[in-house]
C-alpha positions as CSV (number, residue, x, y, z in Angstrom):
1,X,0.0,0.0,0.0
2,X,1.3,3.6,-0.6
3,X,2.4,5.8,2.0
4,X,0.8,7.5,3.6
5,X,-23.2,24.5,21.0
6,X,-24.6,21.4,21.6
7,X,-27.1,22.4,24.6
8,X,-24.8,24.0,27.5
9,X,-25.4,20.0,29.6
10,X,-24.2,18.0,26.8
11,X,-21.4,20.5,25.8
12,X,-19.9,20.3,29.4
13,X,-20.7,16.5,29.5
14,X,-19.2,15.9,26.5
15,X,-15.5,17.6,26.9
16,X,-13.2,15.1,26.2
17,X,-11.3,15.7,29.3
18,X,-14.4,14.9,31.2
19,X,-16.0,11.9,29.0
20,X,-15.0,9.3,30.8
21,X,-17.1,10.7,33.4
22,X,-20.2,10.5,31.1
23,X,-23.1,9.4,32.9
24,X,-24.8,7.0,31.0
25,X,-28.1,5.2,31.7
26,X,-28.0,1.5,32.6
27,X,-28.6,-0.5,29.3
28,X,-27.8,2.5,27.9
29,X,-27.2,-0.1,24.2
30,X,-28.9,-3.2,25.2
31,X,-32.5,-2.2,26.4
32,X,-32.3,1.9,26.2
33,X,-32.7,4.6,25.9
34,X,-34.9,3.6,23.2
35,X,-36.7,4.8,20.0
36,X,-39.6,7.1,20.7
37,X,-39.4,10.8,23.5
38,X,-38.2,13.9,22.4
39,X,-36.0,14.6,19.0
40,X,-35.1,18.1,19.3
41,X,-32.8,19.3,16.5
42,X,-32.7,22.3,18.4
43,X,-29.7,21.4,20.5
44,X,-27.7,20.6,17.8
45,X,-25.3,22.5,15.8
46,X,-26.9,24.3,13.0
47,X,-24.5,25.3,10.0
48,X,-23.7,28.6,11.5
49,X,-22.7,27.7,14.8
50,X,-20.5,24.8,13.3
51,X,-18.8,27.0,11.3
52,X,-18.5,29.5,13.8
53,X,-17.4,27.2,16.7
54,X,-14.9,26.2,13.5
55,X,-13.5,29.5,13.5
56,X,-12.8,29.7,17.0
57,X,-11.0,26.4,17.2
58,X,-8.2,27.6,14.5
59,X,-8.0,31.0,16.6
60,X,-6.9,28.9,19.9
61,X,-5.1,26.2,17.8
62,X,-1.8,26.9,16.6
63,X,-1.9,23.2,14.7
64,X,-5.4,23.7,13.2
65,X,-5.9,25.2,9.9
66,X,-9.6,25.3,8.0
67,X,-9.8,24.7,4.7
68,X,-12.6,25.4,2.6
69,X,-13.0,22.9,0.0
70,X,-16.0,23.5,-2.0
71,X,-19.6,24.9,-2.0
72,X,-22.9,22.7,-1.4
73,X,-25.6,23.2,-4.1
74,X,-26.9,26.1,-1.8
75,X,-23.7,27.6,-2.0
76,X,-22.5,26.8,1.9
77,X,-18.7,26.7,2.6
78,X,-17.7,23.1,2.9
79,X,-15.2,23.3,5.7
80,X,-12.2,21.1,6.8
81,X,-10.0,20.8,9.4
82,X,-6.1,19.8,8.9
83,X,-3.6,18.8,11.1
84,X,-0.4,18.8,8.9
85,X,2.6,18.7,11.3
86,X,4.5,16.5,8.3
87,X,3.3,15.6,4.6
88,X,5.5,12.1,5.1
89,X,3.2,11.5,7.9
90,X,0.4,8.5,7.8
91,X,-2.8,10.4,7.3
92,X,-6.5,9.6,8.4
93,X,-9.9,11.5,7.0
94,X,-13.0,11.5,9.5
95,X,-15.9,12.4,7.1
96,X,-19.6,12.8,8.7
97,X,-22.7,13.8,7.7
98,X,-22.3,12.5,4.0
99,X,-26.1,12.4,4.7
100,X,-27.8,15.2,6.6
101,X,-29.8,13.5,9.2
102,X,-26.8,11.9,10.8
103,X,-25.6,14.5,12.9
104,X,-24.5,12.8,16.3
105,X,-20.9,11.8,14.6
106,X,-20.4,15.5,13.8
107,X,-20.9,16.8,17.3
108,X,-18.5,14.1,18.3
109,X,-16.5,15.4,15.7
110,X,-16.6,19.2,16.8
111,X,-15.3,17.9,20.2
112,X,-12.7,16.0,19.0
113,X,-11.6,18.8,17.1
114,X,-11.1,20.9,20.5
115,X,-9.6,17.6,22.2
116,X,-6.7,18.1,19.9
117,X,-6.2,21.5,21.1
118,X,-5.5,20.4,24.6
119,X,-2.4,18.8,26.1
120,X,-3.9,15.4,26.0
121,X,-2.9,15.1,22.4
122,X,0.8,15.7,23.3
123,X,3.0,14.3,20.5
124,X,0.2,12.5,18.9
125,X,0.2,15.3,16.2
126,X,3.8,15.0,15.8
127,X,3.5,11.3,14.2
128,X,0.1,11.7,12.1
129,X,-1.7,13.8,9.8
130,X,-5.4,15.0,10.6
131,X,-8.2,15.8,8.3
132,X,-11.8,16.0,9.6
133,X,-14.6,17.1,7.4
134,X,-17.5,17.8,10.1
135,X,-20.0,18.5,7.9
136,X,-19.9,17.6,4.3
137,X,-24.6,18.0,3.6
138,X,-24.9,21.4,5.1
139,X,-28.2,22.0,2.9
140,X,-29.8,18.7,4.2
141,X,-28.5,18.8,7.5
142,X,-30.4,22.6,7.8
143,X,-33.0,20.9,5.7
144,X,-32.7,23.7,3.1
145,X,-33.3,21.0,0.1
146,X,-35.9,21.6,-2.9
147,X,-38.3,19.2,-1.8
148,X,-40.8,19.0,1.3
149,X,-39.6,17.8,4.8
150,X,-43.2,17.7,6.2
151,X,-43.0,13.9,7.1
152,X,-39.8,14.5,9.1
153,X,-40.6,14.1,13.1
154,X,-38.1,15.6,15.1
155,X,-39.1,19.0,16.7
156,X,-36.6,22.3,17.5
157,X,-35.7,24.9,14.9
158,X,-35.8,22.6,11.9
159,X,-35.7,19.2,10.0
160,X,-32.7,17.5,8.6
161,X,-32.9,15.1,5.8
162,X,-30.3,12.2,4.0
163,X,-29.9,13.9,0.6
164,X,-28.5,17.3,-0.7
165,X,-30.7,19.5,-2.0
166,X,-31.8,18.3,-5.0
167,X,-32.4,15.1,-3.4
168,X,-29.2,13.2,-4.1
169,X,-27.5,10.9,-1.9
170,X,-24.4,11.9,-2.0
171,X,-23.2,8.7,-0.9
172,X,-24.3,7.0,-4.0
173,X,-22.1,9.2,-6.4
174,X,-18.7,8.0,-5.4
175,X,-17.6,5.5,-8.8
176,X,-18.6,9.1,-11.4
177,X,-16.1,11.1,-13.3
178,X,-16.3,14.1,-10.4
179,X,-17.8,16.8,-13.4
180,X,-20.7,14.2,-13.1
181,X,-21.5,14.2,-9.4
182,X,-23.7,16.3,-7.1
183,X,-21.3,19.6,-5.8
184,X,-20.6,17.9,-2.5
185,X,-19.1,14.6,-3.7
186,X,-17.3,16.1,-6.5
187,X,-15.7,18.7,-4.2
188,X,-14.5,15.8,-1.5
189,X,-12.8,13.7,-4.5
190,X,-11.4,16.5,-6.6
191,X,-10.0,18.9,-3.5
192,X,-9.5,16.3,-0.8
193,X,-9.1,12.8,-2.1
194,X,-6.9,13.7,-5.4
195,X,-5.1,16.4,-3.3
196,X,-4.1,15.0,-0.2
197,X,-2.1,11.7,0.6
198,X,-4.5,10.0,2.4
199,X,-4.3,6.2,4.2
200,X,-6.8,5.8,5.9
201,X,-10.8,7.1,6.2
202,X,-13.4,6.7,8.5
203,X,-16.6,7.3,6.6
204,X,-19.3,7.9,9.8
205,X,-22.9,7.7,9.5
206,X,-26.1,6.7,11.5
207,X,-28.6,3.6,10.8
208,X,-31.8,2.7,12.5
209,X,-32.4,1.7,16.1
210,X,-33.3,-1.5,15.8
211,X,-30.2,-3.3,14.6
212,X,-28.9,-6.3,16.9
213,X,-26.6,-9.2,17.5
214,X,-27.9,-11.9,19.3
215,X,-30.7,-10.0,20.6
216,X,-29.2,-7.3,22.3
217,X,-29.3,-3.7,20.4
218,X,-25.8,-2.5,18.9
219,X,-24.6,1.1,19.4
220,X,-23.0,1.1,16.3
221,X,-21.9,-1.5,13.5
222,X,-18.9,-1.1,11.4
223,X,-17.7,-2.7,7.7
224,X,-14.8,-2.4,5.9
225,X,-14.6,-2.2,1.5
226,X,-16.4,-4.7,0.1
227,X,-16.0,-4.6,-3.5
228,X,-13.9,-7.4,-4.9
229,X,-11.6,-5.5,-7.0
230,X,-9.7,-3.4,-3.4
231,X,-6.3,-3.8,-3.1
232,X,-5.6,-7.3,-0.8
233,X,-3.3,-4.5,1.3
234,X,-5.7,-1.9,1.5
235,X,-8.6,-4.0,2.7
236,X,-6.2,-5.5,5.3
237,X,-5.6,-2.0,6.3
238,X,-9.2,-1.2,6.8
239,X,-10.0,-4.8,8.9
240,X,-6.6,-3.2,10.6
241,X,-8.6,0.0,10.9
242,X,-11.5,-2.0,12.5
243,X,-9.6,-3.9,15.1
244,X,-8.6,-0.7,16.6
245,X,-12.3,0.7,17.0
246,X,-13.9,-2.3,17.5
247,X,-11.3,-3.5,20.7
248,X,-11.8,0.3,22.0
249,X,-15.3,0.0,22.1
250,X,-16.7,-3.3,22.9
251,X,-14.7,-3.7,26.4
252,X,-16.8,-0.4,27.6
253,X,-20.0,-2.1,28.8
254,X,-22.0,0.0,26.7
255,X,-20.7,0.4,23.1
256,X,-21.7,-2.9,21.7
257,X,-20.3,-3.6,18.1
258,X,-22.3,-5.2,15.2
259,X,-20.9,-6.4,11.5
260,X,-22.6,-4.0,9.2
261,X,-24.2,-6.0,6.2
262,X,-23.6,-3.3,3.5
263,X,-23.2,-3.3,-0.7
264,X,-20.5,-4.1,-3.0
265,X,-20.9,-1.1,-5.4
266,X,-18.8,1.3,-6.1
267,X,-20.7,4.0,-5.7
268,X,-20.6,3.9,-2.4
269,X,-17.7,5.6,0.1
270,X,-15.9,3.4,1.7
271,X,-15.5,1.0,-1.7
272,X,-15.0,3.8,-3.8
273,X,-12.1,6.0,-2.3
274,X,-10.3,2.3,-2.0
275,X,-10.3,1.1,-5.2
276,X,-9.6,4.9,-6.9
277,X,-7.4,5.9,-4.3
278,X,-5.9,3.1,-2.2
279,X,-7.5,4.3,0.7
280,X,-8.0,1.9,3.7
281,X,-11.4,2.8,4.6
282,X,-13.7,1.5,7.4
283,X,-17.9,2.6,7.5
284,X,-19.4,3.1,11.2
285,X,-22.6,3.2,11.9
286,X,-23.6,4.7,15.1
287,X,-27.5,3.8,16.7
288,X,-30.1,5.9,15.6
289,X,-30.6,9.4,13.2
290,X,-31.4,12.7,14.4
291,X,-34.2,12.9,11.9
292,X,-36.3,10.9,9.6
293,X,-40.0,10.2,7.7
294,X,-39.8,6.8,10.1
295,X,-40.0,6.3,13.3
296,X,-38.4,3.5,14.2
297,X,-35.1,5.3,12.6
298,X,-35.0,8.6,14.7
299,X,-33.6,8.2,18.4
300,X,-34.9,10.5,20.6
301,X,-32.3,12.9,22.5
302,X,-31.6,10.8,25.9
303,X,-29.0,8.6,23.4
304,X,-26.9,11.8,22.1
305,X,-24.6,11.4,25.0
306,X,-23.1,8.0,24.6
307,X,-23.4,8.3,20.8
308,X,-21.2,11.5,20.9
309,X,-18.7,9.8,23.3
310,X,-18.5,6.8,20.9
311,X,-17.8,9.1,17.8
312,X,-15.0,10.8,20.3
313,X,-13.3,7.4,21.2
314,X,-13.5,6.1,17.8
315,X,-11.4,9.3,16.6
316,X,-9.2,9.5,19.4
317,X,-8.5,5.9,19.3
318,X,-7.4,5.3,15.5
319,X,-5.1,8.4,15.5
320,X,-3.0,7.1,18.7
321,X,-2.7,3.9,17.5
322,X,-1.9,5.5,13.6
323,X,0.6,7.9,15.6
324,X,2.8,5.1,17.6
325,X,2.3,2.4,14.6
326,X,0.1,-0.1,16.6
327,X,-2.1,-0.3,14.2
328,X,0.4,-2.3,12.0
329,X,0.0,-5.1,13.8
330,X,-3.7,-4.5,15.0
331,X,-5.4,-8.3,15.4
332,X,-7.9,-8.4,12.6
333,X,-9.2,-12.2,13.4
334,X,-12.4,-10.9,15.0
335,X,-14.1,-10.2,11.8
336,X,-14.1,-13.8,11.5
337,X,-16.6,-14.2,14.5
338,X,-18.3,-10.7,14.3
339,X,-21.8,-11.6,14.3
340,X,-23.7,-9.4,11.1
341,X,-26.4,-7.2,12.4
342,X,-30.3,-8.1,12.0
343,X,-33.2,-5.7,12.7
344,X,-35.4,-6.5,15.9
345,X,-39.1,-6.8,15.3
346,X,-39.9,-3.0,16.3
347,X,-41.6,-2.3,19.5
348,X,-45.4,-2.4,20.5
């Protein structure tokens, strides 16, 4: 392979320095907190306040530079944050909110990106190059799209919806000469993926609440590339890619860790960006959306805080172990066993 404000309670839960400390409710994966309550967008990031919590990140953080890298089809600033201490580094791409209504990873995201602004992170920078795109469907995740929302269920200051504006899933675009695909997708290959030396990717989205191994609810599932034509070296990077979140999160007691049954196409992310670019890629797929036509897909807010703290461990966790070189000898055997997820009947 090639070189390479939340609400004021969950923003002071959810500093890093503090997660640990998290309180989370018993079962918080297994048996709750479950599908139905409240689902305010409110207490969520709009576009603005991401951007401008963005801003003030880079003004504190000597290593941090944004990036713009394109405009959505409703002309937003597609922001990205780098961490470049040396172009011979490894380097790793978080990407969320490919679709809009998956927001939880990018506020996990956004606190990950001040966690690397604090002394916790000493040296880790040093060893490994960091690119975070925190937001990449601004128009669906303000729900500013060309086509009605009025199905959507969540309540607060507005709806937020899978696809771009012109209702394309921007996840589906990915195997298209870039002049052919929707803004977002085309600005993510042509300024990130053909302009920075990237080994790794962590493509983070949200799936519905009911998926489950042997019974028992998952808090997220993961897969790596899947079409047949990836590199042998590159998929065994992303299983390596795996190990690392999937041994950082399943000894917790609540994150409990599913085989994602996903598609071979190359449309998709995480197949795409390896076979064009010889990128070791992994998909996660935390519990639950922050909006959506059904039910059984949105999570009401009680969740957000051990979703966010599993977006923040899953960051922090792959860039140590890309930093000191663990990862090169990361134990990949447990795919063999990892049960695949299957949907639970939903609930009376």
């Amino acid at each position: 392979m090639k070189k390479k404000v939340l609400s004021i309670s969950l923003s002071g839960l959810m500093a890093f320095g503090a997660v640990t400390a998290v309180g989370l409710p018993v079962g918080a994966v297994g048996n709750g907190p479950n599908v139905g309550g409240s689902i305010q967008t409110s207490i969520l990031h709009t576009y603005e306040s991401m951007v401008d919590y963005l801003k003030v990140q880079e003004a504190k953080q000597k290593a941090l530079e944004l990036e713009v890298i394109g405009q959505t089809v409703k002309g937003r600033d597609i922001y990205m944050a780098k961490y470049i201490s040396n172009p011979e580094n490894p380097t790793i791409l978080f990407l969320t909110q490919q679709h809009g209504n998956e927001q939880l990873t990018t506020e996990g995201a956004l606190e990950f990106i001040k966690h690397l602004g604090t002394g916790k992170t000493k040296g880790v920078l040093d060893n490994v190059n960091i690119l975070v795109i925190p937001m990449l469907n601004a128009d669906g995740a303000m729900g500013d799209v060309n086509f009605s929302l009025d199905d959507y269920l969540a309540d607060g200051d507005r709806h937020l919806t899978r696809y771009n504006a012109d209702g394309v899933d921007i996840n589906r675009e990915h195997d298209k000469a870039t002049e052919n695909m929707v803004p977002e997708a085309r600005v993510l290959h042509e300024n990130v993926f053909q302009k920075y030396d990237i080994d790794y990717m962590i493509d983070l989205h949200h799936q519905g609440t009911r998926s489950a191994t042997d019974g028992e609810l998952v808090s997220g599932s993961i897969l790596y590339p899947t079409n047949s034509n990836v590199d042998p070296d590159v998929l065994e990077g992303s299983k390596k890619l795996g190990s690392i979140v999937y041994n950082t999160l399943e000894p917790t007691g609540w994150g409990h860790i599913g085989k994602y049954v996903g598609g071979t196409g190359a449309n998709i992310g995480r197949n795409g960006a390896a076979l064009r670019y010889d990128i070791s890629t992994l998909l996660f797929e935390m519990r639950g959306m922050s909006d959506h036509s059904y039910e059984s897909y949105a999570l009401g807010q009680k969740s957000n805080g051990y979703l966010i703290k599993q977006t923040i461990k899953t960051l922090d966790s792959t860039v140590r172990a890309i930093a000191d070189g663990s990862i090169e000898t990361a134990d990949t055997s447990f795919w063999d066993t990892l049960p695949e997820q299957r949907n639970l009947p939903a609930e009376e």
